[in-house]
Phi, psi and omega in degrees: 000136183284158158299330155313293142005257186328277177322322164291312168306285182332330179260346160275333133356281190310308200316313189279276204300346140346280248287310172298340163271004140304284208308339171291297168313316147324291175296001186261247191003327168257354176279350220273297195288355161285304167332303152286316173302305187318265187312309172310318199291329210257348166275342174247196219207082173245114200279155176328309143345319203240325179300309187300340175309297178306313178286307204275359172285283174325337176266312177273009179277309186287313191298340183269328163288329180291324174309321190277337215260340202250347170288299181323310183287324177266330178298335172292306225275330149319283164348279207270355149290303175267002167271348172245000000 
């Protein structure tokens, strides 16, 4: 392996771990707000209609990240078969 080589993993390295410590802060963060709707929602006079609102906003809050976490994750795993 060349020092070029070398130097390229690493730096897809450094990359991949950014990029899984956002995506962690991204899951703290939503769960902090389903937590929080959850309590507000279970303290108000809140209608059934609008919970539902809420689950299905939140159910596609998660399903548009695993799509975007999982294009990222193949877009690296290209990235390192061809540059290494």
């Amino acid at each position: 392996m060349t020092n070029q080589q070398q130097w390229m993993r690493d730096v897809l390295s450094l990359a991949r771990l950014s990029f899984e410590t956002g995506v962690k802060s991204m899951d703290t963060f939503h769960e902090q707000i389903e937590k929080a709707l959850q309590m507000t929602m279970d303290l108000t006079a809140v209608p059934e209609e609008a919970r539902k609102g809420v689950a299905g906003w939140l159910d596609n809050m998660k399903k548009g990240r695993k799509v975007y976490t999982d294009a990222v994750d193949e877009g690296l795993k290209k990235l390192e078969e061809t540059l290494t």
